[in-house]
NUMI-516710 format. One line per field, with one value per atom (N, C-alpha, C, O, CB): residue number from 0; chain; x, y, z; residue in one letter. Coordinates in Angstrom, 1 decimal, decimal comma. Glycine has a CB too. Layout:
<recs>
i: c(NUM_...)
ch: c(A_...)
X: c(X_...)
Y: c(Y_...)
Z: c(Z_...)
aa: c(A_...)
</recs>
This chain:
<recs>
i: c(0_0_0_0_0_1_1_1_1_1_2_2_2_2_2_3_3_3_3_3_4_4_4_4_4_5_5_5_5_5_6_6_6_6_6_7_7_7_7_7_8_8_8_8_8_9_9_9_9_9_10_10_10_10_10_11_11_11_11_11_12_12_12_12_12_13_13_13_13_13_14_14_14_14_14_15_15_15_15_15_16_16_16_16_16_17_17_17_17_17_18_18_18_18_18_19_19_19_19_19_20_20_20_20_20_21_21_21_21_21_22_22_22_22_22_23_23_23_23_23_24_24_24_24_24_25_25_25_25_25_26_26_26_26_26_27_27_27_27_27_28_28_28_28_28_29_29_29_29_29_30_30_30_30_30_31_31_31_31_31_32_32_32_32_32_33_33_33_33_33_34_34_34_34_34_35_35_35_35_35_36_36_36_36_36_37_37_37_37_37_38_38_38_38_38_39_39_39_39_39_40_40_40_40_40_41_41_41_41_41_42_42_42_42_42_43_43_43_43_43_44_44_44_44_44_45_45_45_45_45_46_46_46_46_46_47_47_47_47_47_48_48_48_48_48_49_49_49_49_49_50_50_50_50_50_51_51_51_51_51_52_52_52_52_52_53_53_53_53_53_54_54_54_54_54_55_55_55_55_55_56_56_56_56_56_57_57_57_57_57_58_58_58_58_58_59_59_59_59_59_60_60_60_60_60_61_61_61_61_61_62_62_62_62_62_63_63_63_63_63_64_64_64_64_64_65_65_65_65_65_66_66_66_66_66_67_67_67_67_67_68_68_68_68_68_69_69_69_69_69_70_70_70_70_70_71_71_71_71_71_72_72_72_72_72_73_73_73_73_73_74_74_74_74_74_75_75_75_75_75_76_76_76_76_76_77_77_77_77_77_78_78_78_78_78_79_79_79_79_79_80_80_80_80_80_81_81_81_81_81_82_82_82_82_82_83_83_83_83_83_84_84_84_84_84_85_85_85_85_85_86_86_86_86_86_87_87_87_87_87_88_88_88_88_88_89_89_89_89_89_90_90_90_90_90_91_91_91_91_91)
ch: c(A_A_A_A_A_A_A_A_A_A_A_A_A_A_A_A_A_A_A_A_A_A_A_A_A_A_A_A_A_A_A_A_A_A_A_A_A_A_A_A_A_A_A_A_A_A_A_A_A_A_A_A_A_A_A_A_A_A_A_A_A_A_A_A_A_A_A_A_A_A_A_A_A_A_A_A_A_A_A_A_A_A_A_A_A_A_A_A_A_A_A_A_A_A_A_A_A_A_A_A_A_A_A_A_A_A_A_A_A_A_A_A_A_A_A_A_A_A_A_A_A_A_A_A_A_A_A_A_A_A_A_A_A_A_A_A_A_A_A_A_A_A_A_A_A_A_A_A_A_A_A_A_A_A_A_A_A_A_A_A_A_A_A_A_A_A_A_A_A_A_A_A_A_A_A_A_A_A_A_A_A_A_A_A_A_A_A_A_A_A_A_A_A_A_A_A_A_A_A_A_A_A_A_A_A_A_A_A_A_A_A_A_A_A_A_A_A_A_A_A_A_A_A_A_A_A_A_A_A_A_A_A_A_A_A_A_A_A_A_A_A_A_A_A_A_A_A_A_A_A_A_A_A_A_A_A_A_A_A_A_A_A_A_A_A_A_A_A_A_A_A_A_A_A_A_A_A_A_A_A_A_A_A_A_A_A_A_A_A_A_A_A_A_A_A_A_A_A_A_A_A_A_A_A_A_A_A_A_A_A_A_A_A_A_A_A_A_A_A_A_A_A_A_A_A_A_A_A_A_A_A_A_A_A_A_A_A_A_A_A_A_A_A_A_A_A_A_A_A_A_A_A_A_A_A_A_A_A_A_A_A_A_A_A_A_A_A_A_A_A_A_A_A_A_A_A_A_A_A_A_A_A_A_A_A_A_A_A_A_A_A_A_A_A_A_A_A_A_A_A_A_A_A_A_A_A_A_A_A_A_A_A_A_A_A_A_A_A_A_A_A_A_A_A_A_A_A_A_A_A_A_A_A_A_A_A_A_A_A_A_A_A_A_A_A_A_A_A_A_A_A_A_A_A_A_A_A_A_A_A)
X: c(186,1_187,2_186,6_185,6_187,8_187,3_186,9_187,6_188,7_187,8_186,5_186,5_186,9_186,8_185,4_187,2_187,4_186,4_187,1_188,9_185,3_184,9_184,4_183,4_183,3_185,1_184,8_184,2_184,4_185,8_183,0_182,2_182,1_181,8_180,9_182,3_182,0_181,0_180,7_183,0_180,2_178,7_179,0_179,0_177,3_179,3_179,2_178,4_177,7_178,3_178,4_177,6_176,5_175,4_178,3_176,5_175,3_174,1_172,9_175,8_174,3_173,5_173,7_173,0_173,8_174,3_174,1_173,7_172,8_174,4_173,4_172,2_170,7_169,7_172,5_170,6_169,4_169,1_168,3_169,4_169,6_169,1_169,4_169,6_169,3_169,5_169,1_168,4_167,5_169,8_167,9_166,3_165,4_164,4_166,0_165,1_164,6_164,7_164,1_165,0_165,5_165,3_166,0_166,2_163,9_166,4_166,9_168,7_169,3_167,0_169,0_170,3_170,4_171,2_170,7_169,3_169,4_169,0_169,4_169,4_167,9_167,5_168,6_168,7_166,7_169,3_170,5_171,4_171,8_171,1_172,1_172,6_172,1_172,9_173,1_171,1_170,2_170,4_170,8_168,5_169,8_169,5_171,3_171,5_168,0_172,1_173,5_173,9_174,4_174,5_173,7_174,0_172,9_173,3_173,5_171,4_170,8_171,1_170,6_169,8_172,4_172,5_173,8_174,0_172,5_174,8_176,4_176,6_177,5_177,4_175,6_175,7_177,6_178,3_174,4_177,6_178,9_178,9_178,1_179,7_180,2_180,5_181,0_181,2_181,3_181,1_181,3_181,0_181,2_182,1_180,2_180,0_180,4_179,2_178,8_181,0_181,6_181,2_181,1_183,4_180,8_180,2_181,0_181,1_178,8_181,8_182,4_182,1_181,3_183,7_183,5_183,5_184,7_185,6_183,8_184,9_186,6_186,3_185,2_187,1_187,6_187,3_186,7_186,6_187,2_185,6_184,2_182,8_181,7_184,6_183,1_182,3_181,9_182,8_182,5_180,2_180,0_180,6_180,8_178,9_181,0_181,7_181,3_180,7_183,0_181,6_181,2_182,2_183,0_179,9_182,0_183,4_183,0_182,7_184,9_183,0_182,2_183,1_184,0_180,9_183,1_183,6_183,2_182,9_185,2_183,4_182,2_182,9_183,9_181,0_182,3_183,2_182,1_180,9_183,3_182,8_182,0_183,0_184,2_182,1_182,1_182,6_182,6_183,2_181,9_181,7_180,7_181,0_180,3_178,6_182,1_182,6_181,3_181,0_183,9_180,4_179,0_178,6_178,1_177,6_178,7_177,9_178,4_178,0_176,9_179,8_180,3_180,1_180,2_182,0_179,8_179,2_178,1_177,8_178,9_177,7_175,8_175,5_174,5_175,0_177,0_176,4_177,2_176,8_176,4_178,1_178,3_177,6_177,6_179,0_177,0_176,4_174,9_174,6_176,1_174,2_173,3_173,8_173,4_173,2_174,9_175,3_175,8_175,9_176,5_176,3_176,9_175,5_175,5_178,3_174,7_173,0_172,4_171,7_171,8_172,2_170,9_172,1_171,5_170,0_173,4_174,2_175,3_175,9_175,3_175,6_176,4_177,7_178,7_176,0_178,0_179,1_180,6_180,6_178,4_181,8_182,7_183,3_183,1_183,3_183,7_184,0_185,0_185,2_182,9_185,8_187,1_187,0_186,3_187,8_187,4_187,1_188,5_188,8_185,7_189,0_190,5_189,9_188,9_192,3_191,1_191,2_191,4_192,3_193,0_190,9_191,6_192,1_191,4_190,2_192,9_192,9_193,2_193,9_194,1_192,1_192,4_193,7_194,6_191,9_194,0_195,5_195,7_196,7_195,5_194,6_194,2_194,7_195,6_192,4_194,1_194,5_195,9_196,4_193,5_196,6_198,1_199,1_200,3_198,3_198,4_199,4_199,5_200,5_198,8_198,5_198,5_199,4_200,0_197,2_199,4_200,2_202,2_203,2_199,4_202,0_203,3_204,3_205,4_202,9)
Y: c(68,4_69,3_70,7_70,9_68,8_71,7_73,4_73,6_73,2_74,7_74,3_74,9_76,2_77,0_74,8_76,4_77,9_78,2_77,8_78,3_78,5_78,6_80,3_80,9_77,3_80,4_81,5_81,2_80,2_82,1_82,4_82,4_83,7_84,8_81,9_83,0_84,3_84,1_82,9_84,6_85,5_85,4_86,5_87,7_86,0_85,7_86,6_88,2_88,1_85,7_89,4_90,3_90,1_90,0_91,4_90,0_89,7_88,4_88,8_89,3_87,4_86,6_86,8_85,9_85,3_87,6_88,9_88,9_88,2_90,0_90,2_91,1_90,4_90,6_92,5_89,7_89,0_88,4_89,0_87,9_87,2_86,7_87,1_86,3_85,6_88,7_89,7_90,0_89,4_90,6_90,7_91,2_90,6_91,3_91,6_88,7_88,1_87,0_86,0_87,9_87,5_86,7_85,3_84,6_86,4_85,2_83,7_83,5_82,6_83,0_85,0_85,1_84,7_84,0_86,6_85,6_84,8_84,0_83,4_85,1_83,6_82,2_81,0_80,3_81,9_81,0_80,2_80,6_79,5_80,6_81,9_81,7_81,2_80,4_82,3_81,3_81,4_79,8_79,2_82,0_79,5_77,4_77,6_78,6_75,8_77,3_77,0_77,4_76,4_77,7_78,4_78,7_77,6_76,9_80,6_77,9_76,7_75,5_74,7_76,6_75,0_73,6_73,2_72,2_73,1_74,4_74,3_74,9_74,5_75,2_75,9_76,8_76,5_75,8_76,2_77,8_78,0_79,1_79,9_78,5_78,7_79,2_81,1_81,8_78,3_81,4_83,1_82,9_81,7_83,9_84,1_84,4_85,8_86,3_84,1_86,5_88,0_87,9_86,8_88,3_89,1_89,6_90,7_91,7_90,0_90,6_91,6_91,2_90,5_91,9_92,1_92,5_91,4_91,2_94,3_90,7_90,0_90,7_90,6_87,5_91,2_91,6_91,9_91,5_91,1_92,8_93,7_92,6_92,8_94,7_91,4_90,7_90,3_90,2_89,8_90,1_89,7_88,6_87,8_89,6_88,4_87,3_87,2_88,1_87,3_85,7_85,5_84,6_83,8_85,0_84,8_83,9_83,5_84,1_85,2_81,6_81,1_80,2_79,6_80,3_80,0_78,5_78,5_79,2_78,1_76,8_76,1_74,8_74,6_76,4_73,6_72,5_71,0_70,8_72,2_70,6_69,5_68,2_68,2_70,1_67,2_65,7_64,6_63,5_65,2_65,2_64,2_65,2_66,1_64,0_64,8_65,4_65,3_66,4_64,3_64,3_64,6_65,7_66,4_63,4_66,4_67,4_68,3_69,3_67,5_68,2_69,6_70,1_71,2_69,5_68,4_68,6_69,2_69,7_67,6_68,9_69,3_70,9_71,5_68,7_71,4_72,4_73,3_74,5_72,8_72,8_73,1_73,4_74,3_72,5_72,0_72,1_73,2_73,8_70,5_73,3_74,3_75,5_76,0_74,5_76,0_77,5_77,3_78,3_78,5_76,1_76,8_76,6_77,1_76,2_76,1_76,3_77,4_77,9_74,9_78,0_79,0_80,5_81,6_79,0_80,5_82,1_81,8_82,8_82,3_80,4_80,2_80,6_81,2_81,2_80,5_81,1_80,1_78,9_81,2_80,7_80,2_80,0_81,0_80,5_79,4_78,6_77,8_77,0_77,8_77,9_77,7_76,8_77,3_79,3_76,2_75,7_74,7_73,5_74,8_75,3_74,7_74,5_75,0_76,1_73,5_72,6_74,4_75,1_71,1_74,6_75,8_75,4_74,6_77,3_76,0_75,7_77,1_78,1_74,6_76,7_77,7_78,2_77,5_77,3_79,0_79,0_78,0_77,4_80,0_77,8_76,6_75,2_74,6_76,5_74,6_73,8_73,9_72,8_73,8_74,9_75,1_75,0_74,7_76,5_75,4_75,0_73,5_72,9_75,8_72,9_71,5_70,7_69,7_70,9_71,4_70,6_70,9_70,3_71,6_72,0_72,5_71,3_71,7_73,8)
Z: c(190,1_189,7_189,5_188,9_188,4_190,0_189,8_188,4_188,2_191,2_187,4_186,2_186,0_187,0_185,8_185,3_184,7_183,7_182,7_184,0_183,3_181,5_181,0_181,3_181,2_180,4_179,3_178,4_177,6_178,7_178,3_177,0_176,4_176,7_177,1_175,4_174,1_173,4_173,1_173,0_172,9_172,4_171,2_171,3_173,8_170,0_168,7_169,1_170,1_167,4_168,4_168,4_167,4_168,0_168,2_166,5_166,0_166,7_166,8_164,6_167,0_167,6_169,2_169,9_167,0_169,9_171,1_171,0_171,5_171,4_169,9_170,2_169,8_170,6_169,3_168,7_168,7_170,0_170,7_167,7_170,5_171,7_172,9_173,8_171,9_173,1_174,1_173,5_173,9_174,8_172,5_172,3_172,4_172,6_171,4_172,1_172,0_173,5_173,6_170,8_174,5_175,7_175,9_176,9_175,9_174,6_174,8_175,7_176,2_173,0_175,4_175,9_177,8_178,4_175,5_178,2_179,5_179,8_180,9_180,2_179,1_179,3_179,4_180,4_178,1_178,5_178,0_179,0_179,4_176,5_180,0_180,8_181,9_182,5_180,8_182,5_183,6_183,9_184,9_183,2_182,7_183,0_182,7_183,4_181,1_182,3_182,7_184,2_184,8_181,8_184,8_186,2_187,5_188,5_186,3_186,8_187,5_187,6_188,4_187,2_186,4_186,4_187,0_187,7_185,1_186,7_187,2_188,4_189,2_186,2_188,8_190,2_190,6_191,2_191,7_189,7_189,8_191,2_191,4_188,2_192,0_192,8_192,6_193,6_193,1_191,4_190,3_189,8_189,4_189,8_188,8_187,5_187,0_186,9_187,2_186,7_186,1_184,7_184,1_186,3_184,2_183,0_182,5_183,2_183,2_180,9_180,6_179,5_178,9_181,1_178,9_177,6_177,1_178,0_177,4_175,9_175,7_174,0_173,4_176,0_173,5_171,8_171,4_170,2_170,9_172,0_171,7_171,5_170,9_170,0_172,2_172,5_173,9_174,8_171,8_174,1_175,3_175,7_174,8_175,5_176,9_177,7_178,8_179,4_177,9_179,3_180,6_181,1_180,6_180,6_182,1_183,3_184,9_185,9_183,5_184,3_185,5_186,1_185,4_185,2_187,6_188,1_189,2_190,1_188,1_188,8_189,0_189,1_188,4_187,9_190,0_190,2_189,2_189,1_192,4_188,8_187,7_188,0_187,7_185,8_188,5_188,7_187,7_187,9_189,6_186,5_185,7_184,3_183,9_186,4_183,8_182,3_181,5_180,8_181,6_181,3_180,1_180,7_179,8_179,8_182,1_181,7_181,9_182,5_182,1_181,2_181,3_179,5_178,9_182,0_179,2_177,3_176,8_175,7_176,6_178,1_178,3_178,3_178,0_180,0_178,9_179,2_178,2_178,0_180,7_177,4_176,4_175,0_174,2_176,4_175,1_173,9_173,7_172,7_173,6_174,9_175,4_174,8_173,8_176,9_175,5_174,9_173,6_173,0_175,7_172,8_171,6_170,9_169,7_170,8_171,2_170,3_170,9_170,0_170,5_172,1_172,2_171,6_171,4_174,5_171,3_171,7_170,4_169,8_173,7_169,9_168,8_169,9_169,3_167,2_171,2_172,2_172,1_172,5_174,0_171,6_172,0_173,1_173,8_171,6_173,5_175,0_175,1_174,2_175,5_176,3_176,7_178,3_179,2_176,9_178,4_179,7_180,5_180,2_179,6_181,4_181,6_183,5_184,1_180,9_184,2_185,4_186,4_186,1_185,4_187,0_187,8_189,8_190,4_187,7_190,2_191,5_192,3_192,1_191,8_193,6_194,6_194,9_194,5_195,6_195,5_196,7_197,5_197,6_197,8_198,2_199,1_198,6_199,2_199,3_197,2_196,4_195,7_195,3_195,5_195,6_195,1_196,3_196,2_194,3_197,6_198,8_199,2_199,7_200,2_198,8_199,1_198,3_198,6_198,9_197,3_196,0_196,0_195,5_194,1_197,1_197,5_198,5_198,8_198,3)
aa: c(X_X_X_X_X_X_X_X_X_X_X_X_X_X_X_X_X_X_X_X_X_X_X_X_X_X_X_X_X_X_X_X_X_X_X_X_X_X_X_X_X_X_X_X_X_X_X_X_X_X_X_X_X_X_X_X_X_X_X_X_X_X_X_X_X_X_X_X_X_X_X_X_X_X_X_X_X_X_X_X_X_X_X_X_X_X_X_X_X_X_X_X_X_X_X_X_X_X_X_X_X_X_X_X_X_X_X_X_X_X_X_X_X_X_X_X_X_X_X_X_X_X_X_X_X_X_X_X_X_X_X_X_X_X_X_X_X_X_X_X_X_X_X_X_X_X_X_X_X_X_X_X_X_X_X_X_X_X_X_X_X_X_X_X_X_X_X_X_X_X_X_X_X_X_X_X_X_X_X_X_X_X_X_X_X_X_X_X_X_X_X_X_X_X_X_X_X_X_X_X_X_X_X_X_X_X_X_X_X_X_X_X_X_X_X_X_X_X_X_X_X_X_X_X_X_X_X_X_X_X_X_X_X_X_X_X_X_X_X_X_X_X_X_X_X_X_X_X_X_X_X_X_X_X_X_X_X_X_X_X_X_X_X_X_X_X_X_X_X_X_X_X_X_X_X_X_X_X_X_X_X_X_X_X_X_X_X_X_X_X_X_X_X_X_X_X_X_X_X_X_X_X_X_X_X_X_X_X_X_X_X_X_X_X_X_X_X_X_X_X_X_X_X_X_X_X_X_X_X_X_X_X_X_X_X_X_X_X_X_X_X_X_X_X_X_X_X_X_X_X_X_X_X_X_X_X_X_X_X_X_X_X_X_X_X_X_X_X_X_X_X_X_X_X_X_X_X_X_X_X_X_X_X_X_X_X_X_X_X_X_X_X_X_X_X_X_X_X_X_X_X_X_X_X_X_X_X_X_X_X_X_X_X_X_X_X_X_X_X_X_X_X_X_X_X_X_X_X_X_X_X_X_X_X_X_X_X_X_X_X_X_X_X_X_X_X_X_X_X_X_X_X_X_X_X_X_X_X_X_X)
</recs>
């Protein structure tokens, strides 16, 4: 199934684990594990965010990769079913 997931990274523990490296560490091994097909980097509510998708067959590890970021970034996270055009013409 293709994901949608947004993350949010408090500012205070931001900016610690970007000064301290762990911030991309923490994204780095999530991208090495999910290799999401995008990843965009912005801003949501004057917090860092991130926005990946990425196709996941095996729900534990979509826990896995959950539980990673809300321990290395304390990051809120959102993660909903998304479909291509391609995938919404089919369904037509």
């Amino acid at each position: 199934m293709r994901l949608y997931m947004e993350v949010r990274i408090p500012v205070e523990k931001g900016n610690v684990s970007f000064a301290d490296g762990t911030m991309e560490e923490a994204l780095m091994d999530f991208i090495d594990a999910a290799k999401p097909e995008a990843a965009y980097f912005h801003l949501r509510d004057g917090k860092r965010a991130a926005v990946f998708i990425f196709e996941e067959t095996q729900p534990a590890k979509l826990m896995a990769h959950n539980e990673a970021l809300f321990a290395a970034l304390d990051a809120e996270i959102w993660t909903q079913p998304t479909l291509t055009l391609e995938d919404l013409k089919s369904q037509m």
